[in-house]
C-alpha positions as CSV (number, residue, x, y, z in Angstrom):
1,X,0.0,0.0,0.0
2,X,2.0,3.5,-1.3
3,X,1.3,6.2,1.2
4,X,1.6,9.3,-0.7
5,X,0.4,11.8,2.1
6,X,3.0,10.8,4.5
7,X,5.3,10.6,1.6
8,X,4.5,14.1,0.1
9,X,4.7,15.6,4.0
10,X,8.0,14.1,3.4
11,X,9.0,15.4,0.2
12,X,8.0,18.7,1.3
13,X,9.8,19.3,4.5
14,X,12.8,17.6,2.9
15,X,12.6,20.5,0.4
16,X,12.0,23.4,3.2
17,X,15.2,22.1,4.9
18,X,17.4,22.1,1.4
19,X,15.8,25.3,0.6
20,X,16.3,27.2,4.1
21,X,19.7,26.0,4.2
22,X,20.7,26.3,0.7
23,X,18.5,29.0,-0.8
24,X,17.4,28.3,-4.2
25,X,19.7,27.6,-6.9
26,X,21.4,24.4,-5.5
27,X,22.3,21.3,-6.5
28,X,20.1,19.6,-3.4
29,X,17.3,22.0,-4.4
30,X,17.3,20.2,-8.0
31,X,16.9,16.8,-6.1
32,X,14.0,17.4,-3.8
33,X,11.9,19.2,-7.2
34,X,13.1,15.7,-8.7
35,X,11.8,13.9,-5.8
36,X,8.4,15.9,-5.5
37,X,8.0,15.3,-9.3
38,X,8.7,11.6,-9.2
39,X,5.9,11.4,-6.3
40,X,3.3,13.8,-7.8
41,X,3.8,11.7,-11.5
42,X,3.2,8.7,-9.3
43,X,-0.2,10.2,-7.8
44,X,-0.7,11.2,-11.2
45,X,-0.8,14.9,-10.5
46,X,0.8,15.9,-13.6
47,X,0.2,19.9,-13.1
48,X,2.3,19.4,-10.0
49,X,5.0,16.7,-11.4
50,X,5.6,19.1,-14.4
51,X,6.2,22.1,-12.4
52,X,9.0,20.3,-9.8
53,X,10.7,18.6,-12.9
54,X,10.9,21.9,-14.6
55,X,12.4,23.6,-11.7
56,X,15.0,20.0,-11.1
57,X,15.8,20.9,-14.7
58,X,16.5,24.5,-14.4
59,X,18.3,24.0,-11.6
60,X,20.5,21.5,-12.1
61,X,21.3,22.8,-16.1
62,X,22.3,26.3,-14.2
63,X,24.4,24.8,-11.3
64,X,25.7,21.3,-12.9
65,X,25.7,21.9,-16.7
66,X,24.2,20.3,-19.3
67,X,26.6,17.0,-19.7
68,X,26.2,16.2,-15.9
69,X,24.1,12.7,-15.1
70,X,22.0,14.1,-12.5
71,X,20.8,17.1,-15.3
72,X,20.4,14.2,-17.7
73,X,18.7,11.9,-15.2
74,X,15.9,14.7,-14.5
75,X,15.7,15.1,-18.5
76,X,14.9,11.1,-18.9
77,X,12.5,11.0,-16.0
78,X,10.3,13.7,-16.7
79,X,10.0,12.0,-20.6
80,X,9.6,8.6,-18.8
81,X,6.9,9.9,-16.9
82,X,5.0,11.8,-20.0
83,X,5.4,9.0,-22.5
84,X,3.8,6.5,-19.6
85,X,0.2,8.6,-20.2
């Protein structure tokens, strides 16, 4: 059985601590949108899943670069997840 209230409570105060302590534009930033977009694809909240894997994508192009594996990771999610409607 997949918990995604407890899970999203999660998510989300895994991303307030990142943010508070990192601000916006970091590299741990990029993995909580990821995370957040990975669990709102999974509830099927696609408004929401677009939005955090948009913002993983823009953050991690900005701070990592295009040719890093994380960047490239969010990129191949985010398609995963649209092509599996």
């Amino acid at each position: 059985l997949k918990n995604y209230s407890s899970a999203e409570k999660l998510y989300q105060k895994g991303y307030e601590i990142y943010y508070d302590k990192f601000g916006s534009n970091h590299q741990k930033i990029s993995y909580a949108h990821s995370w957040l977009g990975a669990l709102y694809g999974e509830m099927g909240r696609m408004d929401k899943a677009k939005y955090h894997y948009e913002q993983a994508i823009s953050i991690s192009e900005k701070v990592l670069g295009d040719d890093h594996h994380l960047h490239k990771k969010y990129l191949e999610d985010w398609a995963k997840l649209q092509n599996n409607l």
